[in-house]
C-alpha positions as CSV (number, residue, x, y, z in Angstrom):
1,X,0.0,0.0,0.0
2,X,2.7,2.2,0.9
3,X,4.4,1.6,-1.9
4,X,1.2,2.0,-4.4
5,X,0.7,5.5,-2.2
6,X,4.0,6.1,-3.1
7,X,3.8,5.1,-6.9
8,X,0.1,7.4,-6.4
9,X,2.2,10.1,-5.4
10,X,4.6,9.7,-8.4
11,X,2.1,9.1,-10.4
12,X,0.5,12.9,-9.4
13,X,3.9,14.3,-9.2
14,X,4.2,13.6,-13.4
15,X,1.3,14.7,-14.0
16,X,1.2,18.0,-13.0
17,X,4.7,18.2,-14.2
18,X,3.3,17.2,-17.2
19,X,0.5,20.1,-16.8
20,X,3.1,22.7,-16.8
21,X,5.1,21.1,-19.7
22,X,1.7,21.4,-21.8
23,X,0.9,25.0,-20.2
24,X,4.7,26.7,-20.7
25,X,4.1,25.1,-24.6
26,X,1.5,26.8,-25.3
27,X,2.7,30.1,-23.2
28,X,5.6,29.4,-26.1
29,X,3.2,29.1,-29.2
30,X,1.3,32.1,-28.1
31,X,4.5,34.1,-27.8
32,X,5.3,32.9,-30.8
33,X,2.0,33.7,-32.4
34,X,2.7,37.1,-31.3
35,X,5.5,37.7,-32.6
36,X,4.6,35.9,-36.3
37,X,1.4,38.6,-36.0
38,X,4.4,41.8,-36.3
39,X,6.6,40.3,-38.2
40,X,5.1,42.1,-41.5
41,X,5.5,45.5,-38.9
42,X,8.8,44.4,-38.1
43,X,10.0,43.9,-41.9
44,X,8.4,47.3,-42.9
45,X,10.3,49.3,-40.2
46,X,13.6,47.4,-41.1
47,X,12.9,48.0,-44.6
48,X,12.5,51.6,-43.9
49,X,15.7,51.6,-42.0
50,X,17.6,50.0,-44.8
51,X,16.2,52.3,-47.2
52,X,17.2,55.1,-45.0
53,X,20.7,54.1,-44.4
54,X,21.7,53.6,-48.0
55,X,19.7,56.8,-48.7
56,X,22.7,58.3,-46.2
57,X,25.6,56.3,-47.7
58,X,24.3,57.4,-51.5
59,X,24.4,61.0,-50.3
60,X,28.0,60.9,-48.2
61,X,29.2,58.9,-51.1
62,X,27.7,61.4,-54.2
63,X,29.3,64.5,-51.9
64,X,32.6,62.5,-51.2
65,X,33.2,61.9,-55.3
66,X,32.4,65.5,-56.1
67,X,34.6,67.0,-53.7
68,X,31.6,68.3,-51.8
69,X,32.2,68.4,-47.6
70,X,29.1,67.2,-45.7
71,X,27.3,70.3,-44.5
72,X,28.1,71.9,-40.8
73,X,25.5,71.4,-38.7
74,X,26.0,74.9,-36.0
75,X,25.2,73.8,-32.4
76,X,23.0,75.1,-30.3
77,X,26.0,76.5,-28.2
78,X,27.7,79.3,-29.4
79,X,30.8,80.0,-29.1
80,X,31.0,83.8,-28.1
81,X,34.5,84.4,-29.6
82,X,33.6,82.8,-33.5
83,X,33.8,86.8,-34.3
84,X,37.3,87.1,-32.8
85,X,38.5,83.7,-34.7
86,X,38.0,84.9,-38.0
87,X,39.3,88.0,-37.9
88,X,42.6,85.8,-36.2
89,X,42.9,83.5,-39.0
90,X,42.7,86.1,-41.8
91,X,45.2,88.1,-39.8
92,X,47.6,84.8,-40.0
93,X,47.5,84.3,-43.5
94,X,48.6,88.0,-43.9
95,X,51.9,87.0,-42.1
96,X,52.5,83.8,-44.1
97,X,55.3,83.3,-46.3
98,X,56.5,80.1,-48.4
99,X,59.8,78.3,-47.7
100,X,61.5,80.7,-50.6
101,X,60.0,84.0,-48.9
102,X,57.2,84.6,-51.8
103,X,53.6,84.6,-50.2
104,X,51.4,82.0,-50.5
105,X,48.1,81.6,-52.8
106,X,45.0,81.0,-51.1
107,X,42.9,78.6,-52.8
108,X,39.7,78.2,-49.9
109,X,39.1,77.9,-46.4
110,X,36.4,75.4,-44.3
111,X,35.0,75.7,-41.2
112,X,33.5,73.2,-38.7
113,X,31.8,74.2,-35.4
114,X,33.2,71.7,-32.5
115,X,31.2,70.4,-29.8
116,X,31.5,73.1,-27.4
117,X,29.8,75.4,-30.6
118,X,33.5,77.1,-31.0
119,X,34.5,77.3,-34.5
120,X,37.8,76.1,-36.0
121,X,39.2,76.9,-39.3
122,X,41.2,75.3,-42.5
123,X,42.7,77.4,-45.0
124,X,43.7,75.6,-48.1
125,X,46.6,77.5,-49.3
126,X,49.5,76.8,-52.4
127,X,53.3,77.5,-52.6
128,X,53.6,76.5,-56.1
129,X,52.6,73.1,-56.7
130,X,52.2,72.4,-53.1
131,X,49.5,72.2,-51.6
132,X,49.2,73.5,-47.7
133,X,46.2,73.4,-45.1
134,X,46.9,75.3,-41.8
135,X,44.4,74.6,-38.8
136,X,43.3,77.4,-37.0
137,X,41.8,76.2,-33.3
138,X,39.6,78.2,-31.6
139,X,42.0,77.2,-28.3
140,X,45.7,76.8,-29.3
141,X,48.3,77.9,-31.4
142,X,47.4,77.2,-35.3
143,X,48.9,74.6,-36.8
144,X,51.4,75.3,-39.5
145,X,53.1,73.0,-41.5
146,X,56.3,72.5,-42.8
147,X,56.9,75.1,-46.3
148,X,55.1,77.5,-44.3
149,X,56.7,80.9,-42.0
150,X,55.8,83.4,-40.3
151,X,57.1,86.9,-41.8
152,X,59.8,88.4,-39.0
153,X,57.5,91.0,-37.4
154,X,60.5,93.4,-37.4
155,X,59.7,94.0,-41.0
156,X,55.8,93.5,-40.7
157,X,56.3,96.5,-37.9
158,X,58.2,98.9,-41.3
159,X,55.5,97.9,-43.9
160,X,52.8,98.9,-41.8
161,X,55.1,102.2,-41.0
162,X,55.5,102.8,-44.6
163,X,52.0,102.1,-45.3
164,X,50.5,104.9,-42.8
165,X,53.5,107.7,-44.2
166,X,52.9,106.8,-47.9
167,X,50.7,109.6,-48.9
168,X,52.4,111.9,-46.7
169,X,55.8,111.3,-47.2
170,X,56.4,109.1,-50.1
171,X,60.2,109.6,-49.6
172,X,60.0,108.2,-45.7
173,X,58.0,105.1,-47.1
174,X,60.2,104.2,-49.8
175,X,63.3,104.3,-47.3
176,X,61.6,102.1,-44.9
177,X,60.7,99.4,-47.8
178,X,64.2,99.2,-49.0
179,X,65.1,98.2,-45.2
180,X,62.4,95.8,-46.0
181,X,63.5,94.0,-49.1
182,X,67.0,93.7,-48.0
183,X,65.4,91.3,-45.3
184,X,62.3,90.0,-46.9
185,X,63.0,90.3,-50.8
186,X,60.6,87.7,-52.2
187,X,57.3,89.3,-50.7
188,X,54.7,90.8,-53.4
189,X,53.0,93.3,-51.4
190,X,56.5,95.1,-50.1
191,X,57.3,95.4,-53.9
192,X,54.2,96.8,-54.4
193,X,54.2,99.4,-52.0
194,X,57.7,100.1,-53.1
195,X,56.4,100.8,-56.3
196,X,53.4,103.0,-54.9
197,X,56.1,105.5,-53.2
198,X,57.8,105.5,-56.6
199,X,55.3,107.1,-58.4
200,X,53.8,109.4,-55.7
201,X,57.7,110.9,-56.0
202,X,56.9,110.8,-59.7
203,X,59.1,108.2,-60.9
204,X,57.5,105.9,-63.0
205,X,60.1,103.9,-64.6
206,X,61.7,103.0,-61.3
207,X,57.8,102.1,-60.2
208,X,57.5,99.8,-63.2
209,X,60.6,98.0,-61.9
210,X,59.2,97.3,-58.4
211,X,55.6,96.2,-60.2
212,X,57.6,94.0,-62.6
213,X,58.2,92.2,-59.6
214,X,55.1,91.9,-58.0
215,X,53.8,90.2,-60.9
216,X,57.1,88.1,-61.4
217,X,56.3,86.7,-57.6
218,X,52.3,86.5,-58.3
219,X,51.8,86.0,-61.7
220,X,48.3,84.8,-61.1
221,X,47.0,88.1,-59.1
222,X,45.0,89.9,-61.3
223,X,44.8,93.2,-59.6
224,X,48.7,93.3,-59.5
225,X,48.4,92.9,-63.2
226,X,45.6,95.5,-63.5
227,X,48.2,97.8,-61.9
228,X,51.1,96.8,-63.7
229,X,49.5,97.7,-66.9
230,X,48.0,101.1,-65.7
231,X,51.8,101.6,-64.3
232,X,53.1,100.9,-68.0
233,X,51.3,103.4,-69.3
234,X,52.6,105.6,-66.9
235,X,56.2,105.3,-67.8
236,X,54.9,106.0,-71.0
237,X,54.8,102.4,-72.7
238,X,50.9,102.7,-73.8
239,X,51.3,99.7,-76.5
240,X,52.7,97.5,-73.7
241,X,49.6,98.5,-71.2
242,X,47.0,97.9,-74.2
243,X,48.8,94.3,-74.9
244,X,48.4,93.5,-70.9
245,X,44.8,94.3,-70.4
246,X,43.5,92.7,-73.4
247,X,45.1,89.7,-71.9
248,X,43.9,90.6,-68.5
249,X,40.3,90.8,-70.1
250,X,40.6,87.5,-71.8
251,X,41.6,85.7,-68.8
252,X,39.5,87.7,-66.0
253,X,35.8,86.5,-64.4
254,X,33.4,88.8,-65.8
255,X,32.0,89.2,-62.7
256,X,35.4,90.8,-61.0
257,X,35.2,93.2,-59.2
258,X,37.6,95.7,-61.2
259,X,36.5,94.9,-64.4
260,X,34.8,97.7,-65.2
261,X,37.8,99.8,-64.2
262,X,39.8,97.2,-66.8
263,X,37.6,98.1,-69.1
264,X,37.7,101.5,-68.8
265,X,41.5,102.0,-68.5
266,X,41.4,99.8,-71.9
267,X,39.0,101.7,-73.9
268,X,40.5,105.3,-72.8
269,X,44.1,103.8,-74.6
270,X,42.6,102.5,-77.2
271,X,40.8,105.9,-78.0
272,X,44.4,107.8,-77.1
273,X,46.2,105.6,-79.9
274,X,43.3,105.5,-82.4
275,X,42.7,101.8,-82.5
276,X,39.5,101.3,-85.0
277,X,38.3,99.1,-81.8
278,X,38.2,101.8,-79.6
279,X,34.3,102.5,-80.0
280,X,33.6,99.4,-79.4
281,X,35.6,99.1,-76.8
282,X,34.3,102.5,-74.8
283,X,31.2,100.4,-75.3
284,X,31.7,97.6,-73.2
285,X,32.6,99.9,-71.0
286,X,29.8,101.7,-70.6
287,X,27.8,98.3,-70.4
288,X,29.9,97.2,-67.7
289,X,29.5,100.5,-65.7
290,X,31.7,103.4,-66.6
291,X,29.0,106.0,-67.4
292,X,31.5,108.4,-68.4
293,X,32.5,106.6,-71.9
294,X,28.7,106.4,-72.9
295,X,28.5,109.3,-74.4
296,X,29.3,108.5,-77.8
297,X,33.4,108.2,-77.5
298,X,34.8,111.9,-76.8
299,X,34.1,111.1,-73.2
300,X,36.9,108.8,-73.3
301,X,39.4,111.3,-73.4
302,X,38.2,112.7,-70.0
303,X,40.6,111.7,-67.0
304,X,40.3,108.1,-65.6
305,X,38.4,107.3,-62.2
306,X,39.0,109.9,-59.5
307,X,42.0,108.3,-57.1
308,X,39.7,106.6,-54.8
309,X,38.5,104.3,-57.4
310,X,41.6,103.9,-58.8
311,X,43.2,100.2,-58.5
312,X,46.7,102.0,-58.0
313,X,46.8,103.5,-54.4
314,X,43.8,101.0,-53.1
């Protein structure tokens, strides 16, 4: 008996364990139900997802094979010295030079706003055929690389001397800026200021000379060849200055800034030597701006653009 009760006992034992077996089954096929029920929700949203994501790599990948950065997304955080970090970059570049002293071309700068909202920036410059990026931190010291300098500030401190006496006292300028060149002879903008004190002491030729330069160490620059050519015709070689700005013409954005003054300065020679293509030169002009040559052509025998306007002396 005790041993049936036991066997009874058993016996009760598997079956409820039996019970449970059958009731965490179907807990398990109900689950399962479940989830087979949002399966067709669960393949839409992963569809979506997918599409999404390649929709994202498409876009990275179309901006990364046309040269195109991502967009900067500003934060909400601002940094409150962005103004301040600007100004400090362009003020950097102005003190630049290349390893062989000429100054270097800037081709673009990029900015990205950090974390903290502060804003860094990347000027792409050129010496040459090298290319140069320097990093300018919102919180350091920028970072220069190797080919680049900083101009010795003793003669930054004489070119920004010579700069404030020019008009004054073309004489004082021009003695600082030979102090200059014998330190820092492969510089554009000291040549070009040389040149400026030239001809405010009324010597063209030796003016010519200096802007020869400039355009030898930035042949690219088209304002340094606007004024080369204007300088030409100063020291009297008019056919020279006619030859450079039809070539400047040629070669310049018609949206440029100083090409109505190009055009002006060409159409006036043109007129001055007789050229059959001087009405139609004083004509573009006048469609570019210069009001003073549309007048039917003896306008262009009227003084150029008062000084202020002037690309020499800017």
């Amino acid at each position: 008996m005790a041993s049936r009760g036991r066997l009874s006992l058993g016996g009760q034992q598997m079956l409820c364990n039996g019970q449970q077996t059958i009731e965490q089954t179907r807990g398990g096929l109900r689950a399962k139900a479940r989830l087979l029920s949002t399966l067709p929700a669960m393949k839409a949203k992963l569809l979506a997802a997918v599409v999404m994501a390649a929709g994202v790599a498409c876009a990275s990948s179309a901006r990364a094979r046309d040269g195109v950065a991502p967009p900067t997304v500003e934060p909400a955080g601002r940094c409150k010295n962005n103004v301040k970090q600007a100004v400090r970059g362009h003020a950097l570049l102005a003190k630049l030079l290349c390893a062989d002293g000429s100054r270097p071309q800037r081709q673009s700068v990029s900015s990205r706003f950090r974390a903290d909202g502060c804003l860094e920036d990347t000027f792409h410059l050129r010496c040459g055929e090298q290319r140069l990026d320097v990093v300018v931190p919102p919180d350091g010291p920028p970072m220069i690389p190797d080919g680049l300098h900083l101009m010795k500030s003793e003669g930054l401190a004489d070119f920004q001397q010579a700069q404030a006496v020019l008009e004054k006292d073309p004489g004082q300028a021009l003695k600082l800026m030979d102090g200059v060149l014998k330190r820092e002879p492969n510089v554009d903008r000291f040549w070009r200021l040389r040149g400026l004190s030239q001809l405010l002491l009324k010597k063209p030729t030796e003016a010519l000379w200096d802007f020869d330069k400039v355009v030898q160490l930035s042949p690219g620059n088209s304002l340094f060849r606007l004024e080369h050519a204007e300088v030409s015709e100063k020291a009297g070689l008019t056919k020279q200055a006619i030859s450079e700005l039809r070539a400047l013409d040629a070669s310049v954005d018609p949206e440029w800034a100083r090409r109505r003054e190009l055009l002006a300065m060409l159409a006036k020679l043109l007129t001055k030597t007789g050229d059959p293509e001087a009405p139609a030169a004083r004509a573009r002009a006048c469609d570019a701006g210069a009001k003073h040559l549309c007048s039917g052509g003896s306008d262009a025998d009227r003084p150029g653009p008062p000084a202020k306007e002037s690309p020499i002396g800017q």
